[in-house]
C-alpha positions, -999 to +999 in steps of 0.1 A: +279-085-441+307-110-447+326-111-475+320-146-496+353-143-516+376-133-482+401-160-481+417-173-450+416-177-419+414-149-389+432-160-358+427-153-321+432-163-286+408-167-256+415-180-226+449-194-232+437-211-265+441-201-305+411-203-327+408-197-362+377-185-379+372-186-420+374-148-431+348-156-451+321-160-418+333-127-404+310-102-404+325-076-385+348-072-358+348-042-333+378-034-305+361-035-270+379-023-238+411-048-237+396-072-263+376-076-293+339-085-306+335-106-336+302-111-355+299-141-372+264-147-382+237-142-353+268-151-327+288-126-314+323-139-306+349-127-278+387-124-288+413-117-261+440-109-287+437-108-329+465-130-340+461-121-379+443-132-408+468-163-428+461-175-459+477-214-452+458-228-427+458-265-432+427-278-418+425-313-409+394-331-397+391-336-353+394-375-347+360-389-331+375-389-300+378-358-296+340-353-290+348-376-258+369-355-244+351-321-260+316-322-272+319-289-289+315-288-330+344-279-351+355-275-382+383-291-381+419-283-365+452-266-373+492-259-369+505-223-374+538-222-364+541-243-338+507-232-320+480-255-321+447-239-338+410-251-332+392-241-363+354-230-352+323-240-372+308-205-378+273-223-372+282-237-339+306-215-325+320-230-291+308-216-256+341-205-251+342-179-275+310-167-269+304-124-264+289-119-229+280-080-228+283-082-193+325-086-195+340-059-174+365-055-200+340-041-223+332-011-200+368+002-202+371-006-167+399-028-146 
């Protein structure tokens, strides 16, 4: 179950690129093989790497034309650091984050 009142933001990487996920939409999260699975609603989520949960996420709106170039929903996007965040939509997460139970990195194996 998630946790309404979690604040922040969990942060990860797949496939080169950091994502950020309100705590709040995280239902569970579960180390598989060399990465992780993330349950966020009915989706299951792959991470390659957990980044941390931070608290001061500033999330700005995506300009339009970013669906030009990417026609996947967001919730907005993000600086931590220096390293640029795509903040997911917990209702539309992005194909590239989605769990595939077919991973070989799941089964522990190289």
């Amino acid at each position: 179950m998630s946790v309404p009142h979690a604040r922040g933001f969990l942060l990860l990487r797949r496939a080169g690129g950091c994502w950020g996920i309100a705590s709040a939409a995280v239902d569970g999260l579960v180390a598989r093989g060399a990465g992780y699975r993330i349950s966020v609603g009915e989706a299951a989520l792959a991470a390659d790497e957990i980044l941390g949960v931070v608290e001061d996420l500033r999330v700005r709106p995506a300009a339009p034309v970013l669906r030009r170039f990417w026609p996947e929903v967001t919730a907005g996007l993000a600086v931590h650091g220096r390293l640029p965040v795509v903040v997911v939509d917990p209702r539309h997460p992005p194909a590239a984050l989605r769990f595939d139970e077919g991973e070989r990195r799941d089964e522990g194996r190289d």
